[in-house]
C-alpha positions as CSV (number, residue, x, y, z in Angstrom):
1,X,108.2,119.4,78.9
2,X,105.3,117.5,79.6
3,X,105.8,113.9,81.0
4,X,102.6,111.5,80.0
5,X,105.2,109.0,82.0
6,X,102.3,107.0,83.5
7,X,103.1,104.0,87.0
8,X,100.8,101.4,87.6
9,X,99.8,100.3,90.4
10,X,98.8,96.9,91.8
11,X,96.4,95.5,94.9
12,X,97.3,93.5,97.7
13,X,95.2,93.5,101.0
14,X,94.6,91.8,104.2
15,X,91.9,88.4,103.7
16,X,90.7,85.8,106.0
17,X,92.5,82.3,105.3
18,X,89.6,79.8,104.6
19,X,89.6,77.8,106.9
20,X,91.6,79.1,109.3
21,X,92.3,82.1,111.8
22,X,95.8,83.1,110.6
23,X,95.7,86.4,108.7
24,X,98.4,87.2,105.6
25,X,99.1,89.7,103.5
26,X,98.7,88.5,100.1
27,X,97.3,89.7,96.2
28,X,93.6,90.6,96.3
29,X,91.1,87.8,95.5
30,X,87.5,87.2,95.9
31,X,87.8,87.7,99.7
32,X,87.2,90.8,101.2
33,X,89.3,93.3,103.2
34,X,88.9,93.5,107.0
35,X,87.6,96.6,108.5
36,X,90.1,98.1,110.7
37,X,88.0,97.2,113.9
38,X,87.8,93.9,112.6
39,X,91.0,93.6,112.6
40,X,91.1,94.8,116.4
41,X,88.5,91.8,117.0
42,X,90.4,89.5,115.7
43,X,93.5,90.1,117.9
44,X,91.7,90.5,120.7
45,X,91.1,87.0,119.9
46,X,94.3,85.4,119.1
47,X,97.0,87.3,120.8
48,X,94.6,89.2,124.2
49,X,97.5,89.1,126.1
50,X,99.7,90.7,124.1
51,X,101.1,94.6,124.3
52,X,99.3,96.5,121.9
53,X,100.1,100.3,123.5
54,X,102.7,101.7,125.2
55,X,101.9,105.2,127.0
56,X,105.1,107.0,128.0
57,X,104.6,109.1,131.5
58,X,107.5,111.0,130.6
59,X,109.7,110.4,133.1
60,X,111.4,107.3,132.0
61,X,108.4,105.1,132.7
62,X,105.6,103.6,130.7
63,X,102.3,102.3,130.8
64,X,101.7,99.3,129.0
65,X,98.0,97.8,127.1
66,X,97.6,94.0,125.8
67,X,95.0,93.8,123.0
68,X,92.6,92.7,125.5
69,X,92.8,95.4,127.6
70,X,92.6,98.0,124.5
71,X,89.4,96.0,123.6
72,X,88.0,96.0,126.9
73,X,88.1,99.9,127.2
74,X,87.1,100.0,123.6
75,X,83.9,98.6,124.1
76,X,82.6,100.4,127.5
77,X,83.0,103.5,125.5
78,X,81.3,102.0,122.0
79,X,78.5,100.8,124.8
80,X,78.6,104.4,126.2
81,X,77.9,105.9,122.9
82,X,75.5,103.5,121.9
83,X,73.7,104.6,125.6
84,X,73.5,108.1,124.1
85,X,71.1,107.0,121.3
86,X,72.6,109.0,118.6
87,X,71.5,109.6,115.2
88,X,73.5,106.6,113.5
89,X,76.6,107.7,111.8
90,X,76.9,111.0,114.1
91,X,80.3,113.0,114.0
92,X,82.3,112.7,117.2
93,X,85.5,114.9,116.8
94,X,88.8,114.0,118.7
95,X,91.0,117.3,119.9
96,X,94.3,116.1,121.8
97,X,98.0,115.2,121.7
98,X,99.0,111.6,120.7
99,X,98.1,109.1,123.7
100,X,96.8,105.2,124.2
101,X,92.9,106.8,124.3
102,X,93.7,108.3,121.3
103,X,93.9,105.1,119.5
104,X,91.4,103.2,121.9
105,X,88.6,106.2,121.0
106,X,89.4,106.1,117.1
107,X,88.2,102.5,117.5
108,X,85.2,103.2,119.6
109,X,83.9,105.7,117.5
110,X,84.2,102.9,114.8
111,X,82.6,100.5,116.9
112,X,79.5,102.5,117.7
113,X,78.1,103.1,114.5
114,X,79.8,106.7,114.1
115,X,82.3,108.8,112.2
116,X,85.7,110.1,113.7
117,X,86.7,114.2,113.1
118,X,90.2,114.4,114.4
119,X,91.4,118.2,115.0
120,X,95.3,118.9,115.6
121,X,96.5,119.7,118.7
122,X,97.4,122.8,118.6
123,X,94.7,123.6,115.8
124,X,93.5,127.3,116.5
125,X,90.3,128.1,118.0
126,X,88.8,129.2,114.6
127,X,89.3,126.3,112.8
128,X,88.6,124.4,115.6
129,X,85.1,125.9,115.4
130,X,84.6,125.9,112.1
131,X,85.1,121.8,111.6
132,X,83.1,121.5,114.9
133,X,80.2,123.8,113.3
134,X,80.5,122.0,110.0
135,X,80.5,118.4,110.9
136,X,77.7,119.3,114.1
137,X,80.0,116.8,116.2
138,X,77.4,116.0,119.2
139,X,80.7,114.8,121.0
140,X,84.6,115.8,121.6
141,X,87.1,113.3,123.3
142,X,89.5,116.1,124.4
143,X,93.3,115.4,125.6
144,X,96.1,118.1,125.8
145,X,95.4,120.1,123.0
146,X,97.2,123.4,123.2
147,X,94.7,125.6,123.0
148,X,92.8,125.0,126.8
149,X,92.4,128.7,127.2
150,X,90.0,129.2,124.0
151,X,87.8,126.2,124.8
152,X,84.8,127.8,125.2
153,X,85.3,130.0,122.1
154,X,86.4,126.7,120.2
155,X,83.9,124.0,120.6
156,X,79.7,124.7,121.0
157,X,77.8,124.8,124.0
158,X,75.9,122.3,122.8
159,X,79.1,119.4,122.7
160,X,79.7,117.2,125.0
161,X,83.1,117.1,126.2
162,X,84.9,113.8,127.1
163,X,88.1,114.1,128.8
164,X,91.4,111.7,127.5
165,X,94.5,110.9,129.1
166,X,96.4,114.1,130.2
167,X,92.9,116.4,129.8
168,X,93.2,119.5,131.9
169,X,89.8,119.9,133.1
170,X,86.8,121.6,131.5
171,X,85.2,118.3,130.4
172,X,81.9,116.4,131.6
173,X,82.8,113.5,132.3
174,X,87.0,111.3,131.2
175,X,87.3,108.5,130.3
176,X,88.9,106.4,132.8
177,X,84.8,107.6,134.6
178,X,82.9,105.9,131.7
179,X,85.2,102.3,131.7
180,X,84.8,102.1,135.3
181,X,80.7,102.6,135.0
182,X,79.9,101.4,132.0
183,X,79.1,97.3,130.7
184,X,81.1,96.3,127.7
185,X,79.3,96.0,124.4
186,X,79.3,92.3,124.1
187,X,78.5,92.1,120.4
188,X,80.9,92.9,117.9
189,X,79.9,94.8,115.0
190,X,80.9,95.0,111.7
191,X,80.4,98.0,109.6
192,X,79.6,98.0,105.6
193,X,83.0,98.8,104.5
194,X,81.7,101.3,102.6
195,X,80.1,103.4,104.9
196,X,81.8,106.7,106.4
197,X,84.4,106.4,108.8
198,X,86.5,109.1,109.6
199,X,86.4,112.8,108.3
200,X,89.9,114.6,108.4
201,X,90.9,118.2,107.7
202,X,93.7,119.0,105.7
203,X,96.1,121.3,107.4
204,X,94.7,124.3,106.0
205,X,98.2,125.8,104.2
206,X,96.0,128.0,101.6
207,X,92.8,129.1,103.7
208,X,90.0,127.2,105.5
209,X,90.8,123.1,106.3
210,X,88.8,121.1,104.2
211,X,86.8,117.7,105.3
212,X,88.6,114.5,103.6
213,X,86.1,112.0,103.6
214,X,87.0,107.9,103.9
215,X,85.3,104.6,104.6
216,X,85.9,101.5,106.5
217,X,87.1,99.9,103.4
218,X,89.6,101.8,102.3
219,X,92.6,100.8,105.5
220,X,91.7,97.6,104.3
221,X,92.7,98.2,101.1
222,X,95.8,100.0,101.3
223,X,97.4,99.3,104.9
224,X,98.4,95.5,104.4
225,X,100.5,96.7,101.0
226,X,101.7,100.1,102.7
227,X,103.4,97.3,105.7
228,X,105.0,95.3,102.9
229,X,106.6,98.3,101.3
230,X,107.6,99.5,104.5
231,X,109.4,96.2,105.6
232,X,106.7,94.8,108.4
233,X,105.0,91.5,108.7
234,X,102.0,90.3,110.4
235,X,103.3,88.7,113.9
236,X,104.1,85.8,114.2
237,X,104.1,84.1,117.6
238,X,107.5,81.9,117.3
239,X,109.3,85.2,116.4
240,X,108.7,88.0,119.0
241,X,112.4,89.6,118.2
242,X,110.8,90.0,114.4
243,X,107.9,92.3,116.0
244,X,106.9,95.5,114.7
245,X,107.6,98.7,116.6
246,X,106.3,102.0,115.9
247,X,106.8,105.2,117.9
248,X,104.1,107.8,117.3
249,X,104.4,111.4,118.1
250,X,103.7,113.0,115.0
251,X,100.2,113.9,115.4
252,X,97.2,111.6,114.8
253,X,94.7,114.1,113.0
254,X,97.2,113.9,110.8
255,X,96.5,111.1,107.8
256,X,100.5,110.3,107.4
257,X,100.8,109.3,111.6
258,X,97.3,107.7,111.2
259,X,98.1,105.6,108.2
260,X,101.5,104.7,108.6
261,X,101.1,104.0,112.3
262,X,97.9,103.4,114.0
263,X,96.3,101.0,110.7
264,X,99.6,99.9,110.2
265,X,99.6,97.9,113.3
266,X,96.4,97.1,113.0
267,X,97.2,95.1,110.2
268,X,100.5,93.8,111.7
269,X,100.2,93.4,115.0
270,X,102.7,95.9,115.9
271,X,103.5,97.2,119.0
272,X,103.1,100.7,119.5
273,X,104.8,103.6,121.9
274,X,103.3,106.7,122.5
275,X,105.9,109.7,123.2
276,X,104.4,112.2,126.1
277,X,106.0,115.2,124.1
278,X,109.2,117.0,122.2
279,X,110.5,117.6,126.1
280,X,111.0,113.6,126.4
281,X,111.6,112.8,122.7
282,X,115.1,112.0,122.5
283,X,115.0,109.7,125.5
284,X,112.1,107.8,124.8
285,X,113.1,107.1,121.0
286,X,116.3,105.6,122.5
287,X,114.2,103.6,124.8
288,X,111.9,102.7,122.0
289,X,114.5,101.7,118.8
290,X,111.4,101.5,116.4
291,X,111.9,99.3,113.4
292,X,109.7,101.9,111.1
293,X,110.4,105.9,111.8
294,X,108.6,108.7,109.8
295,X,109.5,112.3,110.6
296,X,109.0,116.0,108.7
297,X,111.5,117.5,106.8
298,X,111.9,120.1,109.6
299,X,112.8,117.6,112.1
300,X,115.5,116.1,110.0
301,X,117.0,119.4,110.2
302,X,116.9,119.9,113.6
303,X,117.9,116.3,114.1
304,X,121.3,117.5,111.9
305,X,121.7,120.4,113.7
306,X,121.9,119.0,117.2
307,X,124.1,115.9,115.9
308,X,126.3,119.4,114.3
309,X,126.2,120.9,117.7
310,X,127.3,117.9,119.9
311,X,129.5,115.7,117.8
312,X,133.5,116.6,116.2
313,X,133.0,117.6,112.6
314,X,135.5,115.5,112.1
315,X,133.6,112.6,112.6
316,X,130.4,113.9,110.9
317,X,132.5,114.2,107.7
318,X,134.6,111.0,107.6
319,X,132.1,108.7,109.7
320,X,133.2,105.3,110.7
321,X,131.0,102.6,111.0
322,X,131.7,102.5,114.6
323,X,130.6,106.3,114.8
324,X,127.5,105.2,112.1
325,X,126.0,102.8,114.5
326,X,126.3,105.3,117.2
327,X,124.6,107.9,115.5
328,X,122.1,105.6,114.7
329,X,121.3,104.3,118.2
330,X,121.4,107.9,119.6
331,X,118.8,109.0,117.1
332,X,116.7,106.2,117.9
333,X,117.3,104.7,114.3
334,X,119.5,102.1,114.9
335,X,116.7,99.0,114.2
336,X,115.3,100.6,112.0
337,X,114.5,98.9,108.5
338,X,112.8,102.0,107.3
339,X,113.0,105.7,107.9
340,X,110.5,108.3,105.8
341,X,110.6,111.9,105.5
342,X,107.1,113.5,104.1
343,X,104.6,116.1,104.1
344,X,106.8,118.3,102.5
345,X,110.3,118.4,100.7
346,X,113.4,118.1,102.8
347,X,116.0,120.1,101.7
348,X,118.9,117.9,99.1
349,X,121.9,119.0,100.9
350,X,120.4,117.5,104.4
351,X,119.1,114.5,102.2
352,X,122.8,113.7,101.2
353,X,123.8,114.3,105.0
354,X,121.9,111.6,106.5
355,X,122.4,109.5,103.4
356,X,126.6,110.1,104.2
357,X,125.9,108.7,107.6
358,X,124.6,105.5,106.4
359,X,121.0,106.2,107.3
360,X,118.5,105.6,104.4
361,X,116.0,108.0,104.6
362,X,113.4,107.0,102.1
363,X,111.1,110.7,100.7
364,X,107.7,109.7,100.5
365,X,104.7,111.4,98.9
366,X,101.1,111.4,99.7
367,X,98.0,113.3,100.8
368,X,94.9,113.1,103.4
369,X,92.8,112.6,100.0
370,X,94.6,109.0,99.1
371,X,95.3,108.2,102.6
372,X,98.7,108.5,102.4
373,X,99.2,106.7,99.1
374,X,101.2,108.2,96.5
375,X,105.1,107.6,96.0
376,X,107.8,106.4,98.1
377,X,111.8,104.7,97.4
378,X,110.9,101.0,98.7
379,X,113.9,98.9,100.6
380,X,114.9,97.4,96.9
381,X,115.5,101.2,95.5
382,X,118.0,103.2,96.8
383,X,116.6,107.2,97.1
384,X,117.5,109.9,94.8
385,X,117.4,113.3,96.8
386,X,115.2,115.4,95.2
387,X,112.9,112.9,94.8
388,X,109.6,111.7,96.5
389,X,110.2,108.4,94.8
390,X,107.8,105.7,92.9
391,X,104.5,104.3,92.7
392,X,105.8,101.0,93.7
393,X,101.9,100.0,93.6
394,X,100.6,101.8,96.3
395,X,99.2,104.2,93.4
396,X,99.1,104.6,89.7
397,X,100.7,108.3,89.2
398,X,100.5,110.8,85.8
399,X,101.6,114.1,84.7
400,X,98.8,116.5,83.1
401,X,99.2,117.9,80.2
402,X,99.7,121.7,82.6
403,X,102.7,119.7,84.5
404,X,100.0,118.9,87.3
405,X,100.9,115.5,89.3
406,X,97.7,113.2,89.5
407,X,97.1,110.2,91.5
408,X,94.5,106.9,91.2
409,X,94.9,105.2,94.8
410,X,92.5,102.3,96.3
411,X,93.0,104.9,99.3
412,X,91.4,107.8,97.3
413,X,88.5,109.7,99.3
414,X,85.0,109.5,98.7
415,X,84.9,113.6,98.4
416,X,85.5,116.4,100.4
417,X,82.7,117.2,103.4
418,X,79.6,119.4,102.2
419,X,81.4,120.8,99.4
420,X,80.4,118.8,96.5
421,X,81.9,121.6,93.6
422,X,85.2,121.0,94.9
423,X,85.0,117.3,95.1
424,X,84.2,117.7,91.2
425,X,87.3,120.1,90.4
426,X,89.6,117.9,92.1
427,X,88.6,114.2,91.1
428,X,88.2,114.0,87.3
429,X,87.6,110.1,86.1
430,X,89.1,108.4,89.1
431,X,92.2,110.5,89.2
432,X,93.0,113.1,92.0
433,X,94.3,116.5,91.1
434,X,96.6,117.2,93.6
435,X,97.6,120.8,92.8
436,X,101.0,119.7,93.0
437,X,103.4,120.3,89.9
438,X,105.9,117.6,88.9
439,X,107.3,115.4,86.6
440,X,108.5,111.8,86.4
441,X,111.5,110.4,84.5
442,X,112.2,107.5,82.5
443,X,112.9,105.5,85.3
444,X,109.7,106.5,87.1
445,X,111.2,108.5,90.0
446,X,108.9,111.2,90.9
447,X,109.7,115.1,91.3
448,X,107.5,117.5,92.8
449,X,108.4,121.2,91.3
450,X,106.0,123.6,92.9
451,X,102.1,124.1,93.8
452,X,99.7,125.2,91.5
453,X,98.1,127.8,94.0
454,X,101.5,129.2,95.3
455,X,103.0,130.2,91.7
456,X,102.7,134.4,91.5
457,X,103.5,136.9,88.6
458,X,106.3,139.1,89.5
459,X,106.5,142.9,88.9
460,X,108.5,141.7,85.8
461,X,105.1,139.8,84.7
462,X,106.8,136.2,84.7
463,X,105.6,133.9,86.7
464,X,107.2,132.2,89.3
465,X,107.4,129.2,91.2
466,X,108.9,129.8,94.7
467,X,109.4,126.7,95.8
468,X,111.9,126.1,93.1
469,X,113.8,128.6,94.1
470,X,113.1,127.9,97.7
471,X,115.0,124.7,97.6
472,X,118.1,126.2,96.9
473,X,118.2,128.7,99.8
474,X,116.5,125.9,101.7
475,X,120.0,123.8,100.8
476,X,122.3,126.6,103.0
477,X,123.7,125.4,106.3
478,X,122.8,128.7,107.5
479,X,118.8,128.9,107.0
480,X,116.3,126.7,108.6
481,X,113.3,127.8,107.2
482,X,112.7,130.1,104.2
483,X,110.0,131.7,101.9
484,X,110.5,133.8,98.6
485,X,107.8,136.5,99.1
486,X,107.6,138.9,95.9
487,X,103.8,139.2,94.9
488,X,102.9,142.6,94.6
489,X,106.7,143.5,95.5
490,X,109.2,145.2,92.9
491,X,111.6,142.7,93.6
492,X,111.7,138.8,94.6
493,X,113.2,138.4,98.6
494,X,114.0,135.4,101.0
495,X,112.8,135.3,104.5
496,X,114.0,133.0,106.4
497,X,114.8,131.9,110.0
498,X,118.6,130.7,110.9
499,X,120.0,127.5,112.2
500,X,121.0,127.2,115.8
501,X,124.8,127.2,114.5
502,X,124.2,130.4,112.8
503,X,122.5,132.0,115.4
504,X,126.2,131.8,116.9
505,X,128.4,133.6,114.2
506,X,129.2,136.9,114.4
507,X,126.3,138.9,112.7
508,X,129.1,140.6,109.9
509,X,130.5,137.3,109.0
510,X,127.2,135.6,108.5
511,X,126.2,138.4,106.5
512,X,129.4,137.8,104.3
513,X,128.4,134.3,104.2
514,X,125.2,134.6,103.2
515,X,125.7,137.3,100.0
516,X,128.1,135.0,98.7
517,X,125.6,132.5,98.6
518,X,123.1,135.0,96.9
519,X,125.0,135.6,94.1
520,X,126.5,132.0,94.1
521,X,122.4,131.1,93.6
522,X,120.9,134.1,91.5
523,X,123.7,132.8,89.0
524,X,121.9,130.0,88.1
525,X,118.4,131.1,88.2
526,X,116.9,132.6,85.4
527,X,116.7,136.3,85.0
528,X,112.6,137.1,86.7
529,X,113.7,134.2,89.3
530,X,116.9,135.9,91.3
531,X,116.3,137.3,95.0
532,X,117.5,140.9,95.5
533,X,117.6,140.3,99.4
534,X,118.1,138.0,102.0
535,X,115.9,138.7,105.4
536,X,116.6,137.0,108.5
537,X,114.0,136.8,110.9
538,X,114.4,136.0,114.9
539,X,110.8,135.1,115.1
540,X,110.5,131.5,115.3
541,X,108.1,130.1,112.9
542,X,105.1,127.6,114.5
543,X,101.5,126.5,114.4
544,X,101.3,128.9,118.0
545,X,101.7,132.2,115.6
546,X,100.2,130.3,112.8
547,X,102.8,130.3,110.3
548,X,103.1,126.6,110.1
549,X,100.6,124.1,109.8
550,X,100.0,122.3,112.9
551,X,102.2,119.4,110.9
552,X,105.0,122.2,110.2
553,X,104.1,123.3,106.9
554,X,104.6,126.9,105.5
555,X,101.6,129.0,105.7
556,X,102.6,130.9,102.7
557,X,100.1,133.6,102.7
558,X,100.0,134.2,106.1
559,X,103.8,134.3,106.0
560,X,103.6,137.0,102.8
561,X,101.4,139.4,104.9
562,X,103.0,138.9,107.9
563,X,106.8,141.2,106.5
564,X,105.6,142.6,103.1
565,X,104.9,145.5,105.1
566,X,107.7,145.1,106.8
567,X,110.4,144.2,104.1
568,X,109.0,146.3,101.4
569,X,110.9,149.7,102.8
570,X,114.3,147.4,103.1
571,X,114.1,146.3,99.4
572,X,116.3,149.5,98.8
573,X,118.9,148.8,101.5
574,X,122.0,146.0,101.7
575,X,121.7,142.5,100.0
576,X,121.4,140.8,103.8
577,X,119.4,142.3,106.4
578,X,117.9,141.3,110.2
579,X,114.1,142.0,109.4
580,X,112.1,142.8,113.1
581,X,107.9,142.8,113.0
């Protein structure tokens, strides 16, 4: 049924006070939005002394930055770009893991004149050249990026290579070489808002990354309202206990991470800690108890599965609020006054297990094109699993008359890089096509169904959505990951990887298991829907064999061409099968 179901949205933004230095977040007027590096002046300014970034050396220690020291590197390296006389508005990419010069070059790049093009670490050497070809980037700031082997084949000759926190060689010159030689720039720029900022590359789930372009103005715009939802204020001096922390280790390329953490405290005043990797997560998040947490559906998972593998069943099923709080504080959650899941759907049954266990996780919705702006459960709702939640004004949202879900945001992009056609398909009179399908109830909750580009005609000539029938194998304790492969095949089959508990059954009673739950589904899926086979897989799914995204998405295509070949001959045998490639 089509749902003409339409939010609206509202504005609020981050303004001056006339008259005074103090910054609030408050409806829009006829003052304008700070620029994000404004907004670094400023407390640089008031509050210089002040922890801005906390690096974690992964070994229980960490580096600490005030505002004024995060300034003062920021401008010898906006004074060192300026020195290199570039065309005004050049593209200077960024290729490393999360760290303090991470954030500190962002704000460079802005400072100087130029336009940031973030790459993930871990991004493959391809794509890696391809965004470096297509933007000509004159410059790369390059930190651990997972891929220090394929340098040379990655980024042009012609490049100049500046080397981060954690670099492992190859670069001309670091950082730490350019604040030591190099004068501060003593002005302090501000850029038209609506110039170009920052260029970022989706994650590529259905071919070649594409360019997201946004300007100065749109943080501005959407951050201060984005920190309200989420529960943060701006700082105030007499209440340092009310500060906001934020823990960043999801990657930075990413517009989710950048959004919700690096403007976010921009706007706040938050204080933020920077992990050194998934080796020293668990401690540092301890260490850390951030008061806003966002993590991937696949994380909650694994999050669930160690708590599982560590802690009496009994108490996971019957928690006390003694055993709550202690969950809480060993998942690093126990401050918190938010905690997200997004970038993709997190599976209902694990939805309802954290729910159980007293910790609100809020589903969120959002994409690079609105800057993260789209739907999320604010503090006053309580979430629905199975859905990414509402407007609550950080976007208005609609349903297309072809079930596709489409999005007006004050964060929405000026276009996509060089590629003007597709800029027209997907924005149509302000509104975003998002390729997403979905609908929204009466109450305004919003449901994401499948993806326009994913749905397939079976051998049956239906179509089919598979992530609708994804989420219900995705719901078993026993699977981690799945993906219903079935284009070109005579029948529909599940691949999937297996929890770490299931890893440990015996192979014939997990087989058992695991028909019982075939039939139990294919009973309530419609007839060209049901799966014929179950394959379980014992390779490990990751950006490294590029089957995820670098932020843990399903490369659906890849995965499909990876074991048709594979699977195909199998279709014939048992119901449940261990599928080797």
């Amino acid at each position: 049924m089509i749902d003409q179901h339409l939010i609206k949205s509202g504005d609020i933004s981050m303004e001056r006070d006339q008259g005074s230095s103090s910054l609030t977040l408050s409806a829009i007027d006829d003052a304008p939005a700070l620029t994000p590096i404004e907004m670094m002046y400023h407390w640089e300014r008031e509050t210089p002394d002040l922890v801005f970034l906390r690096q974690s050396l992964g070994d229980g220690n960490w580096t600490e930055q005030s505002w004024g020291a995060v300034a003062h590197r920021v401008r010898r390296l906006a004074r060192y770009l300026e020195s290199k006389a570039l065309p005004r508005h050049s593209n200077i990419a960024i290729w490393s893991a999360n760290s303090a010069d991470w954030i500190i070059t962002d704000l460079a790049i802005m400072m100087s004149g130029h336009v940031s093009v973030p790459l993930f670490s871990g991004q493959n050497a391809d794509e890696a050249n391809f965004i470096l070809e297509q933007t000509q980037a004159t410059a790369i700031f390059l930190g651990p990026c997972g891929r220090e082997a394929e340098l040379d084949r990655a980024i042009p000759a012609s490049v100049e290579r500046i080397g981060m926190f954690g670099v492992r060689g190859g670069c001309h010159r670091t950082i730490t070489d350019i604040v030591r030689d190099t004068q501060p720039m003593t002005a302090s720029p501000v850029p038209n808002p609506e110039d170009l900022m920052t260029i970022v590359y989706s994650s590529g789930t259905s071919g070649r990354p594409k360019g997201v372009m946004h300007t100065h103005a749109t943080p501005g715009r959407v951050s201060p309202l984005v920190a309200r939802i989420l529960g943060m204020t701006v700082f105030d001096q007499s209440d340092q206990d009310g500060r906001t922390r934020l823990f960043s280790y999801l990657p930075l390329a990413h517009m989710a991470e950048r959004g919700l953490v690096e403007m976010t405290a921009l706007y706040t005043n938050a204080v933020v800690s920077i992990s050194a990797g998934q080796d020293n997560f668990s401690a540092e998040i301890q260490s850390v108890q951030p008061t806003f947490l966002l993590a991937v559906p696949r994380l909650w998972s694994k999050f669930k599965a160690g708590l599982e593998a560590t802690v009496p069943a009994q108490a996971l099923e019957n928690p006390s609020e003694e055993i709550k709080v202690a969950l809480k504080q060993r998942l690093g959650v126990a401050s918190a006054k938010f905690v997200m899941t997004a970038s993709a759907a997190i599976p209902v049954e694990v939805h309802k297990w954290f729910l159980k266990l007293g910790i609100e996780l809020r589903e969120a919705y959002g994409m690079t094109e609105t800057f993260a702006c789209g739907a999320v459960w604010p503090l006053d709702r309580e979430p629905i699993p199975g859905s990414v939640g509402i407007s609550n004004m950080l976007a208005d949202l609609k349903v297309s008359e072809t079930g596709e879900v489409l999005v007006k945001s004050g964060g929405m992009m000026l276009g996509y890089y060089k590629n003007p056609q597709l800029t027209a398909e997907a924005l149509d009179r302000g509104w975003f096509h998002t390729g997403d399908l979905g609908r929204i109830d009466a109450d305004g909750s919003l449901y994401i169904t499948g993806r326009i580009g994913s749905v397939f005609k079976t051998a049956k000539g239906k179509f089919c959505e598979p992530e609708r029938v994804e989420k219900y194998f995705g719901d078993l304790e026993e699977l981690e990951q799945v993906v219903l492969i079935g284009r070109t095949l005579a029948n529909l089959a599940i691949v999937a990887t297996l929890t770490a508990s299931a890893r440990t059954r015996p192979r014939e009673e997990l087989g058992a298991s695991l028909v019982d739950a075939l039939e139990r589904i294919n009973a309530g899926l419609q007839s060209h829907e049901r799966v014929s086979h179950i394959f379980l897989s014992d390779v490990e799914w990751s950006a490294d064999n590029n089957l995820l995204t670098p932020t843990l998405k399903l490369r659906r295509l890849a995965l499909e061409e990876y074991y048709r070949s594979a699977v195909e001959p199998m279709l014939s045998g048992e119901a449940v099968q261990w599928v080797k490639v």
